[in-house]
N, C-alpha and C positions, 0 to 999 in steps of 0.2 A: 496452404499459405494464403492468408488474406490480405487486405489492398495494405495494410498498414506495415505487414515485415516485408512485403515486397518492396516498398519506399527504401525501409531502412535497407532493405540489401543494396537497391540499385544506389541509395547514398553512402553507403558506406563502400562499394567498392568504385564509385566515382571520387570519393577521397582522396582513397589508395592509387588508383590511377593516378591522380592530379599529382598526386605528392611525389609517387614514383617517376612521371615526365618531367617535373621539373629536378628532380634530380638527376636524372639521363638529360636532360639541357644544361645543366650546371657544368656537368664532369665533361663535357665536350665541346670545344673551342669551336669551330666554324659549325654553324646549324646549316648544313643544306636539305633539302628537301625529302630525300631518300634515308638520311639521318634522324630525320623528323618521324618520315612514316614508321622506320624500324624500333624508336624510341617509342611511340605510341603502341606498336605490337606489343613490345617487350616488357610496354606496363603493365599494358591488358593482363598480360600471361602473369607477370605478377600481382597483381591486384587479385585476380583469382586467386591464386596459392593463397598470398597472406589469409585472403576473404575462408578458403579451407581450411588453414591452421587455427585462423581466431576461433570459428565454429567450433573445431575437434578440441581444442583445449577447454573453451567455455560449456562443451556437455560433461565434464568432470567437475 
C-alpha cells in the first residue's frame, strides 16, 4: 500500500465514520457523554464493515 491509497482509505473511512455518528446523534434525543463515546465505537465498527463490503464488491 503506498502513501497515496493509504490517504484514500483513512478518507474514506473518516467519511463513513462522520456520516455514521451523525446519524447515531440524529436518532437519539439526549446526547450524554457515555452515548457519545458508544455512538463513536459503533461508527468505528461500522465504517470498517462498510470500508470491507465496498472493497469486496469493487474487486468484482
Amino acid at each position: 500500500m503506498n502513501r497515496h491509497t493509504a490517504l484514500l482509505a483513512v478518507g474514506e473511512f473518516l467519511a463513513w465514520w462522520g456520516a455514521l455518528l451523525v446519524l447515531w446523534l440524529v436518532l437519539i434525543s439526549p446526547v450524554y457523554p457515555l452515548e457519545l463515546a458508544v455512538g463513536a465505537g459503533a461508527a468505528g465498527v461500522g465504517a470498517l464493515v462498510a470500508r470491507a463490503g465496498r472493497r469486496a464488491v469493487a474487486g468484482r
